[in-house]
N, C-alpha and C positions, 0 to 999 in steps of 0.2 A: 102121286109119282114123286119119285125121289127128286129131290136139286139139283141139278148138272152141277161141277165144281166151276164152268164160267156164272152159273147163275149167282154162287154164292163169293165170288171173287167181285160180279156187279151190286152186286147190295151190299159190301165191307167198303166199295167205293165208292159207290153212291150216299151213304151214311157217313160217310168219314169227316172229322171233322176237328180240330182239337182248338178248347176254348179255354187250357191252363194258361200259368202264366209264364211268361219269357221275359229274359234279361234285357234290358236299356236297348238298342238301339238293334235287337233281333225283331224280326216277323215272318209268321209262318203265312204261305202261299198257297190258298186250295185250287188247283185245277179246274175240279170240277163246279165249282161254286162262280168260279171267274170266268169258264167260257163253258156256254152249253155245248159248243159242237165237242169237247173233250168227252162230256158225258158219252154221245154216238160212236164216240171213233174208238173208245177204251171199249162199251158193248160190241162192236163189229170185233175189233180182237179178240175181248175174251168168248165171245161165241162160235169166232172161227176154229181157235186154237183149244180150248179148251171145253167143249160141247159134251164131256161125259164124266164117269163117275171115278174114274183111275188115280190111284196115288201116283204123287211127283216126288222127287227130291228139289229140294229149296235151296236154292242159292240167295243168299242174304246181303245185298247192297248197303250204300248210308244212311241218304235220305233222296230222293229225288234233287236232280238240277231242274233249275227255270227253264233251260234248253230243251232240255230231254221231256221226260217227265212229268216234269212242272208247267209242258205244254198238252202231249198227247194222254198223259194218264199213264203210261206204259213205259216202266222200269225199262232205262237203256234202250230207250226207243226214241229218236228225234221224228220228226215228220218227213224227211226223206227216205227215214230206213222203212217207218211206216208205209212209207206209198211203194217203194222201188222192190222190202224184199216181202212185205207184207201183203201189198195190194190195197190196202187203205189209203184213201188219198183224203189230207184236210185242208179246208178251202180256207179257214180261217187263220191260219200263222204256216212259216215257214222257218225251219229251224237245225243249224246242226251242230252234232254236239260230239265231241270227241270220243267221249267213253262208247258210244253208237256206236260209233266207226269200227271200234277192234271187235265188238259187240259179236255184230253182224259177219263181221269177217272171219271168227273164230262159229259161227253159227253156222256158214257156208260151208267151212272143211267140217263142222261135224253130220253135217246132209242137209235134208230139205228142212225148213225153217218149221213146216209141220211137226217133223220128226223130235227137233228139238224141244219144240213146246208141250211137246207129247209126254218127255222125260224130266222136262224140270218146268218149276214156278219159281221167277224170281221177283221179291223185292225186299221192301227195307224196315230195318226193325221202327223208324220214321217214316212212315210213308207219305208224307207232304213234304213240298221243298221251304226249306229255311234258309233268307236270306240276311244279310245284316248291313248294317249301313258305316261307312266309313268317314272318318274326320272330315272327307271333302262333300259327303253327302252324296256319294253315289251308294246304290246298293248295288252287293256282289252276292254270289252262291258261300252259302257256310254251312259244314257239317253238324249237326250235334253234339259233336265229343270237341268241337272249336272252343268252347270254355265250361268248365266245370259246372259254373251255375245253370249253364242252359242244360246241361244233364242231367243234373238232378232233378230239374223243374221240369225234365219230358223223360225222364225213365218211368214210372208208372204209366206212362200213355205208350210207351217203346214195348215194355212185359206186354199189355192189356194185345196191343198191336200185333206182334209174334203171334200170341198165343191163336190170336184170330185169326192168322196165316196158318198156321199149324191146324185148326179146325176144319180147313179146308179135305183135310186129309193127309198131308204130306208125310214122308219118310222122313222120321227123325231120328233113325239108328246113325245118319250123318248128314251134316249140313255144313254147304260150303259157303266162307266167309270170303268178301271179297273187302283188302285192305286191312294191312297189318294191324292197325290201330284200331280200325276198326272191330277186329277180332277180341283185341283185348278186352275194349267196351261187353262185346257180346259174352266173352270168356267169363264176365264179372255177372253178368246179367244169367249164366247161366248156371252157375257153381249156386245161386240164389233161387233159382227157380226152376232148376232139373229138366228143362225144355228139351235136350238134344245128348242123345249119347256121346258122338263124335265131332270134333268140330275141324271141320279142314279148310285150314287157311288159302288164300288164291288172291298174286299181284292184283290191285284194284286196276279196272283199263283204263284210266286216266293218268296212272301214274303211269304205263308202261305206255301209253300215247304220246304223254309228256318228257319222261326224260329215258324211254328204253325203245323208241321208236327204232331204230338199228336193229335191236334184236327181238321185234316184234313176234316172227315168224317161230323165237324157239318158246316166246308166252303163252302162244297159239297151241303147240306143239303141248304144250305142260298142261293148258286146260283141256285139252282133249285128252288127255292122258287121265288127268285125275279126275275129269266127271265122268269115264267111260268102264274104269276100274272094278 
C-alpha cells in the first residue's frame, strides 16, 4: 500500500537531524530528539490532517521558533493553538508564540482548520530551530539568513531539505514565501536548483504581529486572497 503523505511527513521528521557545521556562538535545536512527547503530538497532527495521498501547495517559513515549533514539531504551531484549534493537547511544555496567533486566525477566516491543511503543507527550507547566543549569554531565536556564514554552512542541508518537502508531493507550479528576506534567500536557492516555477511572496506573521498589528485584519485579508487564487 502506498504512503499516506502524513506517513512520509513522520519519517522526514523523525530522521531529521543536521550534524554540519555552524558559526561560533549559533546552535541548532532538535525537537524531536529533546522531548519524546513532540515526537506523539507532531504524529497525532500529521495523521489527523494529513492521512492521504493528495498534492498540497507549500507555504515555505524560516526556520522554526523554540516557542512554536521548536516545541510541538509543527510549523506555526505553539501548544495552545495545538490543543484549542487542533484538539491536541501537550502535557509536557506550554507555549505561545506570536507568529501562531495570526497563524491560526488567518486559518479560522479561511474555514475549518481541516480544510486548510487539506490545501496547503507548510514549513521551512530549515526545519530545525536555530538559536544563537548573545554577549550576555543568553540565547534568543535566529533565522539562517542572520549571518552569511551560517548560510552557507546550512544551504546544502536547506536544498537537500526542500527537495524532501517537495517529495512529499507538493505543487510547485507556485510556492508561497513567507518574509521578504526570506524570499530572496529562497529566490537564490532557486534560480540554482529549478525547485518552483512561481514564487509568491507573503508579509512573514511575525513581522505583521510585531509592527502591523493595527492593520492586521487587511494581512488576513491579502492571505486569503492570495492562497485562494
Amino acid at each position: 500500500m502506498s504512503k499516506t503523505v502524513a506517513d512520509k511527513i513522520i519519517d522526514f521528521n523523525t530522521n531529521l537531524q543536521y550534524s554540519g557545521p555552524l558559526p561560533e556562538y549559533f546552535k541548532v535545536l532538535n525537537p524531536y530528539v529533546d522531548n519524546p512527547e513532540t515526537i506523539l503530538v507532531m504524529q497525532q497532527f500529521y495523521n489527523k490532517y494529513y492521512n492521504d495521498l493528495q498534492s498540497r501547495k507549500f507555504i515555505i517559513g524560516i526556520n522554526p521558533s523554540r516557542h512554536g515549533a521548536g516545541v510541538t514539531g509543527i510549523p506555526f504551531t505553539d501548544t495552545k493553538r495545538l490543543e484549542n484549534a487542533c484538539g491536541i493537547k501537550m502535557q509536557s511544555a506550554k507555549t505561545h508564540e506570536i507568529s501562531s496567533v495570526f497563524m491560526y486566525e488567518m486559518i479560522a477566516e479561511y474555514g475549518e482548520v481541516k480544510d486548510f491543511y487539506q490545501d496547503f503543507y507548510i514549513n521551512s527550507p530549515f526545519p530545525l530551530a536555530i538559536i544563537r547566543k548573545t554577549k550576555e549569554g543568553k540565547w534568543l531565536n535566529a533565522n539562517y539568513y542572520d549571518d552569511l556564514r551560517l548560510f552557507e554552512m546550512v544551504k546544502g542541508f536547506m536544498i537537500l531539505s526542500l527537495k524532501n518537502h517537495i517529495s512529499l508531493g507538493l505543487d510547485t507550479s507556485e510556492v508561497f514565501v513567507l518574509g521578504k528576506k526570506n524570499a530572496n534567500f529562497i529566490q537564490k536557492i532557486n534560480k540554482e536548483e529549478n525547485l518552483f516555477d512561481r514564487i509568491t511572496v507573503l508579509e512573514h506573521p511575525r513581522y505583521i504581529q510585531q509592527y502591523k498589528s493595527k492593520e492586521k485584519q487587511l494581512y488576513i485579508d491579502k492571505y486569503i486572497l492570495t492562497l485562494n487564487k
